[in-house]
HTML snippet that shows the backbone in 3Dmol.js (N, CA, C, O; Angstrom):
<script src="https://3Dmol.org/build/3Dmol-min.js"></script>
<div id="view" style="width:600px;height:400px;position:relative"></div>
<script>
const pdb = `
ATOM      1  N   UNK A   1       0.848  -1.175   0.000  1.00  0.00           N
ATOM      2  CA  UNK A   1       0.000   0.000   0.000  1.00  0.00           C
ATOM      3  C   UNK A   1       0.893   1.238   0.000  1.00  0.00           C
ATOM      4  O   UNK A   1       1.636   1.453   0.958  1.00  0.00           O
ATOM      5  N   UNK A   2       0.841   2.013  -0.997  1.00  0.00           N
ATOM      6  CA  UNK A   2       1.790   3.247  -1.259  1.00  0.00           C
ATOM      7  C   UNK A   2       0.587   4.445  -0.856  1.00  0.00           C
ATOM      8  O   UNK A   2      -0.575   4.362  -1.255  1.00  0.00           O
ATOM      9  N   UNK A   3       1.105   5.561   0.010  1.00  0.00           N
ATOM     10  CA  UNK A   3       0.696   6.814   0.636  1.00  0.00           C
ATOM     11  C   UNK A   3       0.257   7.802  -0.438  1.00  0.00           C
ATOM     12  O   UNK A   3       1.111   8.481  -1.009  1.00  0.00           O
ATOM     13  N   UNK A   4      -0.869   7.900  -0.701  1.00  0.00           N
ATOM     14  CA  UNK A   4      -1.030   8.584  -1.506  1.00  0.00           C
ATOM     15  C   UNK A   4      -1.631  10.033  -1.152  1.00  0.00           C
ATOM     16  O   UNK A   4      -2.203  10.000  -0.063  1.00  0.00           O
ATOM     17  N   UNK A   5      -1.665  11.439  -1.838  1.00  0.00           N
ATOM     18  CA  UNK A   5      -1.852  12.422  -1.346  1.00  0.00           C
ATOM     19  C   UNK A   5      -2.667  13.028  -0.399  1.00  0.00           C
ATOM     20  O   UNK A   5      -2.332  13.895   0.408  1.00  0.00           O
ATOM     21  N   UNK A   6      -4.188  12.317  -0.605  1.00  0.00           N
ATOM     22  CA  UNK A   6      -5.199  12.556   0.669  1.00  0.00           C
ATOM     23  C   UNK A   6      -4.736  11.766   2.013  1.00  0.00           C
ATOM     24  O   UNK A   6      -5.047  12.090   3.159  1.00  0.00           O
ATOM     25  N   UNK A   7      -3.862  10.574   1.600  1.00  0.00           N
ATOM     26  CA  UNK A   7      -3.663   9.831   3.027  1.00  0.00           C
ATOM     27  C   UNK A   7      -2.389  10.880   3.673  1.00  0.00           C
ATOM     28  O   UNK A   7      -2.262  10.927   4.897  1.00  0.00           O
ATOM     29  N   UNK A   8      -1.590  11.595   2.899  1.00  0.00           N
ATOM     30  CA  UNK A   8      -0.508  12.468   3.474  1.00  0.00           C
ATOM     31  C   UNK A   8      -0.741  13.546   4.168  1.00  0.00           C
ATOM     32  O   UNK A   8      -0.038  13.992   5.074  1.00  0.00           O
ATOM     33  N   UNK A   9      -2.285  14.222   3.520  1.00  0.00           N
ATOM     34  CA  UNK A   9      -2.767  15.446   4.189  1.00  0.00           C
ATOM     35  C   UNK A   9      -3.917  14.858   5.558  1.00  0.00           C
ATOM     36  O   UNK A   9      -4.296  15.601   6.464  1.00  0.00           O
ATOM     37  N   UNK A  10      -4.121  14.100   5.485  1.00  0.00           N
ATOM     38  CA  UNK A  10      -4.749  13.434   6.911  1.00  0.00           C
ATOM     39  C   UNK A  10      -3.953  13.370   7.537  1.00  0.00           C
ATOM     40  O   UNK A  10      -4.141  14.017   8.567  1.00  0.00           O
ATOM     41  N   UNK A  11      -2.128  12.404   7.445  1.00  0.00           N
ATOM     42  CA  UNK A  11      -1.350  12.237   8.133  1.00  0.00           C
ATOM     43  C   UNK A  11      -0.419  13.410   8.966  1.00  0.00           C
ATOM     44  O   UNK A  11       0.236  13.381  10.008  1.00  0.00           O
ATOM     45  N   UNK A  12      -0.707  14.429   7.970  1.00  0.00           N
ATOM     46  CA  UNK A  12       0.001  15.625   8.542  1.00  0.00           C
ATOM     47  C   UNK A  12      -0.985  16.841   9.045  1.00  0.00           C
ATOM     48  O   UNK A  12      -0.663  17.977   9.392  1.00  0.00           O
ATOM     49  N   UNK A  13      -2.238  16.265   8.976  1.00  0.00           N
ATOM     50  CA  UNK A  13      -3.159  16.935   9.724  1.00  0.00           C
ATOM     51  C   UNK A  13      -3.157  16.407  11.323  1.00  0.00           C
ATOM     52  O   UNK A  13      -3.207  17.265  12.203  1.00  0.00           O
ATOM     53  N   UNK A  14      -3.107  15.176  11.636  1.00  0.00           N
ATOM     54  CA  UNK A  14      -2.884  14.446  12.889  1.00  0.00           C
ATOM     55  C   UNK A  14      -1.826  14.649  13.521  1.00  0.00           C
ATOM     56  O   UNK A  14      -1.718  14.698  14.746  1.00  0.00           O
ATOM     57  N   UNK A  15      -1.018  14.774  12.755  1.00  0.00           N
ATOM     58  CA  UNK A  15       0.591  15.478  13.152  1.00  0.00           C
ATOM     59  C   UNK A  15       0.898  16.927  14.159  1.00  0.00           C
ATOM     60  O   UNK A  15       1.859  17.299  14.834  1.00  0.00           O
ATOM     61  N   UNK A  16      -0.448  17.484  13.856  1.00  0.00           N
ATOM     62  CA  UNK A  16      -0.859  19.000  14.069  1.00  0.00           C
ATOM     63  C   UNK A  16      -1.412  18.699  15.649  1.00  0.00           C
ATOM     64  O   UNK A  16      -1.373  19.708  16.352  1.00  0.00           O
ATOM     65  N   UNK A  17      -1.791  17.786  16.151  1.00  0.00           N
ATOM     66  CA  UNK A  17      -2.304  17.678  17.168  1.00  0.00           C
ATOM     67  C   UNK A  17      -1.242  17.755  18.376  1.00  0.00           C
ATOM     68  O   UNK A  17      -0.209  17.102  18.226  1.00  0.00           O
ATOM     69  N   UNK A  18      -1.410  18.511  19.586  1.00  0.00           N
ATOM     70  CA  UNK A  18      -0.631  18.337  20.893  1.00  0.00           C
ATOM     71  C   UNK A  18      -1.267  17.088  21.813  1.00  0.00           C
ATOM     72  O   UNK A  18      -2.287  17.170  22.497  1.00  0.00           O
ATOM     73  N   UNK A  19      -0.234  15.675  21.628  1.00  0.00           N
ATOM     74  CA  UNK A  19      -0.634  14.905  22.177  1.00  0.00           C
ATOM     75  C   UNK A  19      -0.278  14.873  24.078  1.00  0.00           C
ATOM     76  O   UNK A  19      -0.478  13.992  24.915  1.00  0.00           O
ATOM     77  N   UNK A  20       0.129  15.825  24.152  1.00  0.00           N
ATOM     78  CA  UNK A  20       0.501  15.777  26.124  1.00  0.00           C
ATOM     79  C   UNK A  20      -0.550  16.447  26.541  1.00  0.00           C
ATOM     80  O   UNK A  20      -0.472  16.738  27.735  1.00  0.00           O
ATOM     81  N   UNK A  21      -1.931  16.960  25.767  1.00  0.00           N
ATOM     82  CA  UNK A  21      -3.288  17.150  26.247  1.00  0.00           C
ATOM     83  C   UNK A  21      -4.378  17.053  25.763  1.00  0.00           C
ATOM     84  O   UNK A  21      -4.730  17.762  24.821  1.00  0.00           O
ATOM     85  N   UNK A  22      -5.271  15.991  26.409  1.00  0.00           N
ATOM     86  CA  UNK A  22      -6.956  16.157  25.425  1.00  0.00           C
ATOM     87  C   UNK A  22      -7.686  17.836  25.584  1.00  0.00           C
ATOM     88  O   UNK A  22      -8.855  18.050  25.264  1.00  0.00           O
ATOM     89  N   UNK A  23      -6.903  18.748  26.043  1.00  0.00           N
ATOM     90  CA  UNK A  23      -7.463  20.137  26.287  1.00  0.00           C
ATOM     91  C   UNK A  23      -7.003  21.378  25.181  1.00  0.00           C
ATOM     92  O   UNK A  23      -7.413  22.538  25.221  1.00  0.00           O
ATOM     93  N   UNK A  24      -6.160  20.875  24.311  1.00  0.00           N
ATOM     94  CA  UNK A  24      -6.165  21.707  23.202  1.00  0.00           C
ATOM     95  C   UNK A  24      -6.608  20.671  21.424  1.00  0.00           C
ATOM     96  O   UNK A  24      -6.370  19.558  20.956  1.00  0.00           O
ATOM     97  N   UNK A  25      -7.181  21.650  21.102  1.00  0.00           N
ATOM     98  CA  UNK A  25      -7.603  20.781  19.717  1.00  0.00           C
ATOM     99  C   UNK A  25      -6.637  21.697  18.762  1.00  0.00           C
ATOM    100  O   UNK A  25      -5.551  22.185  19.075  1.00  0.00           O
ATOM    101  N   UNK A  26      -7.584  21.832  17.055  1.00  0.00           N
ATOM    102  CA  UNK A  26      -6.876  22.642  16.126  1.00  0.00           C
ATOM    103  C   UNK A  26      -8.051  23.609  15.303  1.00  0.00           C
ATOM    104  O   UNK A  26      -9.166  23.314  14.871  1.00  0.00           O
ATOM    105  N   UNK A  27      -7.637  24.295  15.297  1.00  0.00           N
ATOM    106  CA  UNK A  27      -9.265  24.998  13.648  1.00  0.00           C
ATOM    107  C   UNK A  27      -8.451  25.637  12.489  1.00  0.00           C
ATOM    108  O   UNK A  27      -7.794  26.655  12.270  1.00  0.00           O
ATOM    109  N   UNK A  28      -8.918  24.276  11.743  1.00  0.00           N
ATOM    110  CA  UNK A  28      -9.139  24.948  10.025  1.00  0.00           C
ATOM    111  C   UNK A  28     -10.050  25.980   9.789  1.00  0.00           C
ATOM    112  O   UNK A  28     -11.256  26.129   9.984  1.00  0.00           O
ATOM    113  N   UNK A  29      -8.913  26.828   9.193  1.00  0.00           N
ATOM    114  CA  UNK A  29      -9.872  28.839   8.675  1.00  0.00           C
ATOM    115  C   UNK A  29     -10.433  27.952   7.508  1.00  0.00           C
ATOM    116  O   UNK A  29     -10.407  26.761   7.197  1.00  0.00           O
ATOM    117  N   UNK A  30     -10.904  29.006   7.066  1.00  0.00           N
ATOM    118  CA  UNK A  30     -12.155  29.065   5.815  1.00  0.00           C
ATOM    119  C   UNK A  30     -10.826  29.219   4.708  1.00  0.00           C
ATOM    120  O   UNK A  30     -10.864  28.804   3.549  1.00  0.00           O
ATOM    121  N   UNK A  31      -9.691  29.888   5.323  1.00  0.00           N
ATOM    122  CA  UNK A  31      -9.138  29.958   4.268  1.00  0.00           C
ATOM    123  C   UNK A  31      -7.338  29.326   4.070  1.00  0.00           C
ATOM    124  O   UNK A  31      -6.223  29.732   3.743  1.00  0.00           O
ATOM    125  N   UNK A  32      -8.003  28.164   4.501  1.00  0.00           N
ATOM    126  CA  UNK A  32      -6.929  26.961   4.513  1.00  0.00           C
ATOM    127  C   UNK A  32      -6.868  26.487   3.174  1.00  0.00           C
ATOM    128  O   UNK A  32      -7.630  27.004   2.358  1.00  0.00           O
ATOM    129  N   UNK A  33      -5.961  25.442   2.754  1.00  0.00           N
ATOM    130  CA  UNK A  33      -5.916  24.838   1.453  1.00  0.00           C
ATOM    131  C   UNK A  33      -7.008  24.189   0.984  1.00  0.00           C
ATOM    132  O   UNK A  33      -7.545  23.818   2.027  1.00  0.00           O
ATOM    133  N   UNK A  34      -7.629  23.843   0.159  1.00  0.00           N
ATOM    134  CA  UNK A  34      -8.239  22.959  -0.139  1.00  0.00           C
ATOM    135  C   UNK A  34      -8.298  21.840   0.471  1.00  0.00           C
ATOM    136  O   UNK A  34      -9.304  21.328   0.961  1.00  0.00           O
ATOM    137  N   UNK A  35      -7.058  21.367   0.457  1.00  0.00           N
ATOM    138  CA  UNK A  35      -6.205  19.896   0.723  1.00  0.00           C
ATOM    139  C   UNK A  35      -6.509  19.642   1.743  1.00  0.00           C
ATOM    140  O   UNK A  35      -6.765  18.455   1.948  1.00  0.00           O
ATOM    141  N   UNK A  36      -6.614  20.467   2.710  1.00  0.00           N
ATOM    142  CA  UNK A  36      -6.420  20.714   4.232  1.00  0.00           C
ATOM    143  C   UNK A  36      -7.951  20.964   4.635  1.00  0.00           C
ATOM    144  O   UNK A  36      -8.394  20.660   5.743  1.00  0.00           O
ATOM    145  N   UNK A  37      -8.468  21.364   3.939  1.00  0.00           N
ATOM    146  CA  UNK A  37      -9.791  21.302   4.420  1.00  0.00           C
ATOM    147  C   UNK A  37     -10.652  19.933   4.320  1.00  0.00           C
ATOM    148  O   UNK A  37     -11.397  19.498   5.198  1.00  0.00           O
ATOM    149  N   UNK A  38     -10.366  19.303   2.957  1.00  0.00           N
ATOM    150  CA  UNK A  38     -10.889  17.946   2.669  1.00  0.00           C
ATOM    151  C   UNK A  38     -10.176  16.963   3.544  1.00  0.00           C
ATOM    152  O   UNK A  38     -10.872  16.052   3.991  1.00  0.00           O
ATOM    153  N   UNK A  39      -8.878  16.990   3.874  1.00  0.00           N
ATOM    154  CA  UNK A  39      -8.412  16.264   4.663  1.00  0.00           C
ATOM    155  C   UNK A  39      -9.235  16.400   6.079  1.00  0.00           C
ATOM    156  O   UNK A  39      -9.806  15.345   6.355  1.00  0.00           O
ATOM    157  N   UNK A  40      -9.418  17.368   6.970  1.00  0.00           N
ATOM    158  CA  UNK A  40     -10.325  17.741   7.814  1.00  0.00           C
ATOM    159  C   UNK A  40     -11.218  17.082   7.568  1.00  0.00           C
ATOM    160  O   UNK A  40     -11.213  16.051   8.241  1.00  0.00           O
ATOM    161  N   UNK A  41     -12.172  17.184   6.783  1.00  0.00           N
ATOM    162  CA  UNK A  41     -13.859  16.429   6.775  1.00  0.00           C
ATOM    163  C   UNK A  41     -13.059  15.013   6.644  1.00  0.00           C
ATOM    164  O   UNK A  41     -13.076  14.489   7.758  1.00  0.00           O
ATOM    165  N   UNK A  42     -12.487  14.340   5.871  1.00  0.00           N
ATOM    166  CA  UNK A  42     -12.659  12.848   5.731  1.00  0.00           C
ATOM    167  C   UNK A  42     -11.889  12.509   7.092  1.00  0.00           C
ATOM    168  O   UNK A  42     -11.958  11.293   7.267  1.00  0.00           O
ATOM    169  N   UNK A  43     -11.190  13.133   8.107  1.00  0.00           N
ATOM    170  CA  UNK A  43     -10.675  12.736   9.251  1.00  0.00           C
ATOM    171  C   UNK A  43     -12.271  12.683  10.509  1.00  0.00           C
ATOM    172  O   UNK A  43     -12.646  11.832  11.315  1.00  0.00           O
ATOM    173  N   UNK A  44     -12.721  13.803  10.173  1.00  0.00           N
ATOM    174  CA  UNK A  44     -14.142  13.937  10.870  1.00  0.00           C
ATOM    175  C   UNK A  44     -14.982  12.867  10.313  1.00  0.00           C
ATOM    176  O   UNK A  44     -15.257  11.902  11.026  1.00  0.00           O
ATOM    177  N   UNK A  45     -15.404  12.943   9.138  1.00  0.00           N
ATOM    178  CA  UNK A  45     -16.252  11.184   8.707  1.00  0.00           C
ATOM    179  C   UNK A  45     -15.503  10.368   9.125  1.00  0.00           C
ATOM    180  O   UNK A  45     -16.101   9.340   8.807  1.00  0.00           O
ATOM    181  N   UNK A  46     -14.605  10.053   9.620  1.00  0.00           N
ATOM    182  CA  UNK A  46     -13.491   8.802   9.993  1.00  0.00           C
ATOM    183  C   UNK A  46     -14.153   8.643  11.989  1.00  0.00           C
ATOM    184  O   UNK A  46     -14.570   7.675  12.625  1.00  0.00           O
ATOM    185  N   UNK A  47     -13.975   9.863  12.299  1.00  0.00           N
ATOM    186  CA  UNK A  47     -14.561   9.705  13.524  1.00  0.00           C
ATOM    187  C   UNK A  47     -13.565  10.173  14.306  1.00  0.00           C
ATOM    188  O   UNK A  47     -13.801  10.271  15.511  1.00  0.00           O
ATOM    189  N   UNK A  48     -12.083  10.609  13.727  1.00  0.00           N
ATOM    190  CA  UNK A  48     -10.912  10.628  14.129  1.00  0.00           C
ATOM    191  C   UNK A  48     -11.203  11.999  14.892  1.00  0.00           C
ATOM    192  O   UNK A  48     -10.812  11.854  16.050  1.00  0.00           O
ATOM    193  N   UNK A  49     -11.788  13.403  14.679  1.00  0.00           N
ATOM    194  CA  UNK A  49     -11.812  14.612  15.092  1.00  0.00           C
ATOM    195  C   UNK A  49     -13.430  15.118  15.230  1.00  0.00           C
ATOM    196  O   UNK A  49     -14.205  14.633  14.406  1.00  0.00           O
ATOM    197  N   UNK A  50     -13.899  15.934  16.088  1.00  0.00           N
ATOM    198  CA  UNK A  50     -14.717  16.107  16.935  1.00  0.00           C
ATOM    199  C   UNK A  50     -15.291  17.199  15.645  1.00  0.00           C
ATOM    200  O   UNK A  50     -16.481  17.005  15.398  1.00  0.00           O
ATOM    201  N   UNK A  51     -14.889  17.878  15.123  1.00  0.00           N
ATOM    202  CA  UNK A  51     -16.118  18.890  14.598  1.00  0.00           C
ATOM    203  C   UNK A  51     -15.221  18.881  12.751  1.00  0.00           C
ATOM    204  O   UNK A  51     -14.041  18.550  12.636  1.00  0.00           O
ATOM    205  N   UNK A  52     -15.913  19.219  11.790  1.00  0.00           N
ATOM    206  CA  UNK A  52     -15.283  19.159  10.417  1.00  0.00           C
ATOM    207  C   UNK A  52     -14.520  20.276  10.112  1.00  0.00           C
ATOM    208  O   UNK A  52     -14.146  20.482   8.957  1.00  0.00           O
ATOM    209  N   UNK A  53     -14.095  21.449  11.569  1.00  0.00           N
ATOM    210  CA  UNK A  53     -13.104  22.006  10.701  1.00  0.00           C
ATOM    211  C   UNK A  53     -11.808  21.903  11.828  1.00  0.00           C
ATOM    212  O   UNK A  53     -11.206  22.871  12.295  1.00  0.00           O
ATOM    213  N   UNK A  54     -11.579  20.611  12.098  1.00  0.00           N
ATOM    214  CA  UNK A  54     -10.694  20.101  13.442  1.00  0.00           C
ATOM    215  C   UNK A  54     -11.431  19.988  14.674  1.00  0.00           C
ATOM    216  O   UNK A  54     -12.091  18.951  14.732  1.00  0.00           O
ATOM    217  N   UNK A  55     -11.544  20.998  16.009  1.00  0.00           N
ATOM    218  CA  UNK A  55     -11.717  20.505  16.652  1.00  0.00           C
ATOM    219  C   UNK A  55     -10.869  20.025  17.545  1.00  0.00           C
ATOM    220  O   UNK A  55      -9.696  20.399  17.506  1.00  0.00           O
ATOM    221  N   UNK A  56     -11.401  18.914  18.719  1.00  0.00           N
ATOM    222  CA  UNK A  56     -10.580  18.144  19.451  1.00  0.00           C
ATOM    223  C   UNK A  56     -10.316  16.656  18.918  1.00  0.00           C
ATOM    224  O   UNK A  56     -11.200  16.210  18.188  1.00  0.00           O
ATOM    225  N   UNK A  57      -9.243  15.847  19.179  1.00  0.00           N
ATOM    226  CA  UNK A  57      -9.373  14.623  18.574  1.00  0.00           C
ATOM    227  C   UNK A  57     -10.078  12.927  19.250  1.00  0.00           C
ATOM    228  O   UNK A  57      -9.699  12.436  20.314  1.00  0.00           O
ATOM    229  N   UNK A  58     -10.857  12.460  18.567  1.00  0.00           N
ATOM    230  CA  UNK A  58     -11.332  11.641  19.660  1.00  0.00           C
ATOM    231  C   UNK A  58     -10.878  10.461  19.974  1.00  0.00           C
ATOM    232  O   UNK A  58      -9.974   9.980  19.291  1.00  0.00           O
ATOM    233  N   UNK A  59     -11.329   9.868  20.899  1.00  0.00           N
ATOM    234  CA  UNK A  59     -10.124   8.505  21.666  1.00  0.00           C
ATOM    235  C   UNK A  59      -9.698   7.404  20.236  1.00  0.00           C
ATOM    236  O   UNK A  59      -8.704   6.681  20.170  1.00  0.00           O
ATOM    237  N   UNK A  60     -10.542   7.528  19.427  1.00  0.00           N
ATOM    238  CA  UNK A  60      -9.777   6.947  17.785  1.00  0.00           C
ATOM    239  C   UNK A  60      -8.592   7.953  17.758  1.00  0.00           C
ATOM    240  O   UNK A  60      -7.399   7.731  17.962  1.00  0.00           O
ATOM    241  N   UNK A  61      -9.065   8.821  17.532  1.00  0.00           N
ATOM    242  CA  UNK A  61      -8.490  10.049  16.755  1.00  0.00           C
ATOM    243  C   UNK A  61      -6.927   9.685  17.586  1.00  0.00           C
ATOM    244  O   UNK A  61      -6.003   9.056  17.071  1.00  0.00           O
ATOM    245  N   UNK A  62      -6.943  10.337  19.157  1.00  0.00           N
ATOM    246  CA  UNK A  62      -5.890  10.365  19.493  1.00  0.00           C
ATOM    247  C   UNK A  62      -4.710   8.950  19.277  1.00  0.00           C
ATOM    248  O   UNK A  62      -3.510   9.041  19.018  1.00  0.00           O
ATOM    249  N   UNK A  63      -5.419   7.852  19.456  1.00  0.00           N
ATOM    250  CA  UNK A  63      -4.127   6.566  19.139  1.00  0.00           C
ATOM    251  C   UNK A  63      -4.026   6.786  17.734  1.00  0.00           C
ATOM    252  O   UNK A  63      -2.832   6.754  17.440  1.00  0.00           O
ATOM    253  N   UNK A  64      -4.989   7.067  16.383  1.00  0.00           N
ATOM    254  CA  UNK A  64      -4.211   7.422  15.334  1.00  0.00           C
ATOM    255  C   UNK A  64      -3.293   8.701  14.908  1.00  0.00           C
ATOM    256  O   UNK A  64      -2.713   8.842  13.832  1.00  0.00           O
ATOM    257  N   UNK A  65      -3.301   9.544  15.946  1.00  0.00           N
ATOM    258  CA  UNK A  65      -2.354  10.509  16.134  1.00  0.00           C
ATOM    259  C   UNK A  65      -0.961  10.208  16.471  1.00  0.00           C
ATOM    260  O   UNK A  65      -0.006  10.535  15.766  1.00  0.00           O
ATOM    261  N   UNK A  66      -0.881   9.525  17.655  1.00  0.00           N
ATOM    262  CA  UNK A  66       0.359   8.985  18.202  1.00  0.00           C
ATOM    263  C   UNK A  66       1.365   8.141  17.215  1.00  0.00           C
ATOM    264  O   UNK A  66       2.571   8.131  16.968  1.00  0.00           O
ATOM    265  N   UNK A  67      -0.244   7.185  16.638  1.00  0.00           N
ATOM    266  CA  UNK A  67       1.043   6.463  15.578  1.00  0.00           C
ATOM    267  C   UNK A  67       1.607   6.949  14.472  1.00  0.00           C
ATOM    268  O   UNK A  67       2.676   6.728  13.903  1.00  0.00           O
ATOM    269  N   UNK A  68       0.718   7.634  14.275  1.00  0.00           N
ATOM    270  CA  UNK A  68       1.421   9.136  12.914  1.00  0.00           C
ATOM    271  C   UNK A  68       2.132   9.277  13.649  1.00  0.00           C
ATOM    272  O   UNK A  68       3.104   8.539  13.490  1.00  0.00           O
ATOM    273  N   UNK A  69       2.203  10.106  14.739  1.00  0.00           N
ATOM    274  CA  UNK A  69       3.766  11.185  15.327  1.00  0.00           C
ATOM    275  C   UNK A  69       4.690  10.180  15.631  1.00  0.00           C
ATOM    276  O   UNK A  69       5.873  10.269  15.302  1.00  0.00           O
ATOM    277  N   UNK A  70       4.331   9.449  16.098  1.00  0.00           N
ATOM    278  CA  UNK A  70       5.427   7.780  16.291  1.00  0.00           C
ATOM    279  C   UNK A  70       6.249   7.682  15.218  1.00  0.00           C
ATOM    280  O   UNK A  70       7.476   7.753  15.300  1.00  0.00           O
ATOM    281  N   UNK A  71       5.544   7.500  14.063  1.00  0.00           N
ATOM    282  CA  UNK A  71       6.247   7.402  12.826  1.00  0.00           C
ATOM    283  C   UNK A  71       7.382   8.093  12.227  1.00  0.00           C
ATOM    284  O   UNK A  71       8.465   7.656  11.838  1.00  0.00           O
ATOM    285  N   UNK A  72       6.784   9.537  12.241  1.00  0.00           N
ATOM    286  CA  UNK A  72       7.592  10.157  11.927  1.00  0.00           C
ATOM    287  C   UNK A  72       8.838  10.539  13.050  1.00  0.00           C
ATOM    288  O   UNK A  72       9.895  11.051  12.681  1.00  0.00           O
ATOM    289  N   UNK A  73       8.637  10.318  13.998  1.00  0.00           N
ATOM    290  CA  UNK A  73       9.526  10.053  15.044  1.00  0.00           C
ATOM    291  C   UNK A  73      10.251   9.497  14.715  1.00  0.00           C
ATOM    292  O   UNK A  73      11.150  10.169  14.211  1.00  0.00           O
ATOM    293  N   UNK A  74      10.419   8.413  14.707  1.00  0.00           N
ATOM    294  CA  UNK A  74      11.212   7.260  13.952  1.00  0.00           C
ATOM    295  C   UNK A  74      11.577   7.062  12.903  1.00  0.00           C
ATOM    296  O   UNK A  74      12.572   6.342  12.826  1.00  0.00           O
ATOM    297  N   UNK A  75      10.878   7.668  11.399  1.00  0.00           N
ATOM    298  CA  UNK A  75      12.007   8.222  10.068  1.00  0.00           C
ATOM    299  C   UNK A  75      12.473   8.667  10.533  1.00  0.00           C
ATOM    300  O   UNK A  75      13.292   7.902  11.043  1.00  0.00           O
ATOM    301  N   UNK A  76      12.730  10.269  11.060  1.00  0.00           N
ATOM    302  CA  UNK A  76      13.254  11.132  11.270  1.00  0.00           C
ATOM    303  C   UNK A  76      14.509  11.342  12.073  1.00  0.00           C
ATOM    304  O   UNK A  76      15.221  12.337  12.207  1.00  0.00           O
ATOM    305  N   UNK A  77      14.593   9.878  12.672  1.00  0.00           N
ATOM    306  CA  UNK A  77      15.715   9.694  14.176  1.00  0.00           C
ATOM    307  C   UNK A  77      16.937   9.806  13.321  1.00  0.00           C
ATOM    308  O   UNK A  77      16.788   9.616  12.114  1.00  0.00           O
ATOM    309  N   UNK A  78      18.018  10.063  13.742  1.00  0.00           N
ATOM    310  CA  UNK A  78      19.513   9.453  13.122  1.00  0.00           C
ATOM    311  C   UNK A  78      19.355   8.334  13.433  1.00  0.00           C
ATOM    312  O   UNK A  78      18.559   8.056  14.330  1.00  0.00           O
ATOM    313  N   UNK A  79      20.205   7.196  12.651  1.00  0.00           N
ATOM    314  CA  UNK A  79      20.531   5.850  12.391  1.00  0.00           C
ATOM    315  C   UNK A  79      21.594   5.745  13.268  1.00  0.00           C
ATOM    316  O   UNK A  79      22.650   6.375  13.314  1.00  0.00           O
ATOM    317  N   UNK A  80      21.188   4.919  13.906  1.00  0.00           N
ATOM    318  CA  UNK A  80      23.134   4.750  14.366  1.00  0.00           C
ATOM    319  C   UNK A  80      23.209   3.284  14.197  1.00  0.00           C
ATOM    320  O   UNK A  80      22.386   2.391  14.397  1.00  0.00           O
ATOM    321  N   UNK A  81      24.446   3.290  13.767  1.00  0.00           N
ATOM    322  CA  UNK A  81      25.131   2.066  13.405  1.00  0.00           C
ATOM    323  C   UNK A  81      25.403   1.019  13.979  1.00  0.00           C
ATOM    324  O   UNK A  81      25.983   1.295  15.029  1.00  0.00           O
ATOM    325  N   UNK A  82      25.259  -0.336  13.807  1.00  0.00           N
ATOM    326  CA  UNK A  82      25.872  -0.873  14.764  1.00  0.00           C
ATOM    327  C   UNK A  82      27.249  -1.379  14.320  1.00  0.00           C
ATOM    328  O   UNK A  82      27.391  -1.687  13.137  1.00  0.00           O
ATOM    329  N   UNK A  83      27.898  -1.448  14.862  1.00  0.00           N
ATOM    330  CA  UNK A  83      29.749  -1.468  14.193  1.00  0.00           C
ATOM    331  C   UNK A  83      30.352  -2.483  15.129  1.00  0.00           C
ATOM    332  O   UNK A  83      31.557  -2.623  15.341  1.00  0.00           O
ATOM    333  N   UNK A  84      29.216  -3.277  15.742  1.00  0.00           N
ATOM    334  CA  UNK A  84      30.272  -4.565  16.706  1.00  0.00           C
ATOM    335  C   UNK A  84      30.181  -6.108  15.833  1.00  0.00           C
ATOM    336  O   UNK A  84      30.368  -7.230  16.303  1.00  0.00           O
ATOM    337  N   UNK A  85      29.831  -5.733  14.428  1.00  0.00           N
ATOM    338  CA  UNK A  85      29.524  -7.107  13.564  1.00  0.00           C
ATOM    339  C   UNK A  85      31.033  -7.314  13.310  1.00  0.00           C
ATOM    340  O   UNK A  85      31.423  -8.280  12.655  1.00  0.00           O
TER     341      UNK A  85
END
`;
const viewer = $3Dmol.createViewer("view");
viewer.addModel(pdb, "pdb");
viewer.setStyle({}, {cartoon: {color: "spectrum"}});
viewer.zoomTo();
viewer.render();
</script>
């Protein structure tokens, strides 16, 4: 399964979330991208976020948040080597 553009703008919409509190959410303006707005509603039909222009994220929402930020956590790390082979 290859990532294709709506799954990237969901993924980096979830990304947007502060996971060290269920007390802050996010709001998409009126005059956000396109991308970013459709990503918004199909995260809200998903069940993932509380209102269609963000919102707070809901107990779906938040574990598919984590594993997005997880992720990119983990591309993003330096490699370190192991050099005792």
């Amino acid at each position: 399964m290859n990532y294709h553009a709506e799954l990237v703008a969901e993924l980096n919409l979830l990304n947007q979330f502060d996971l060290s509190t269920t007390q802050t959410g996010i709001k998409i303006h009126h005059d956000a991208s396109p991308e970013v707005i459709a990503a918004a509603q199909r995260l809200f039909d998903k069940g993932l976020i509380s209102q269609v222009d963000g919102g707070y994220l809901t107990d779906l929402g938040h574990q598919a948040a984590e594993y997005s930020q997880s992720l990119v956590s983990i591309l993003t790390s330096p490699v370190a080597l192991d050099t005792t082979c």
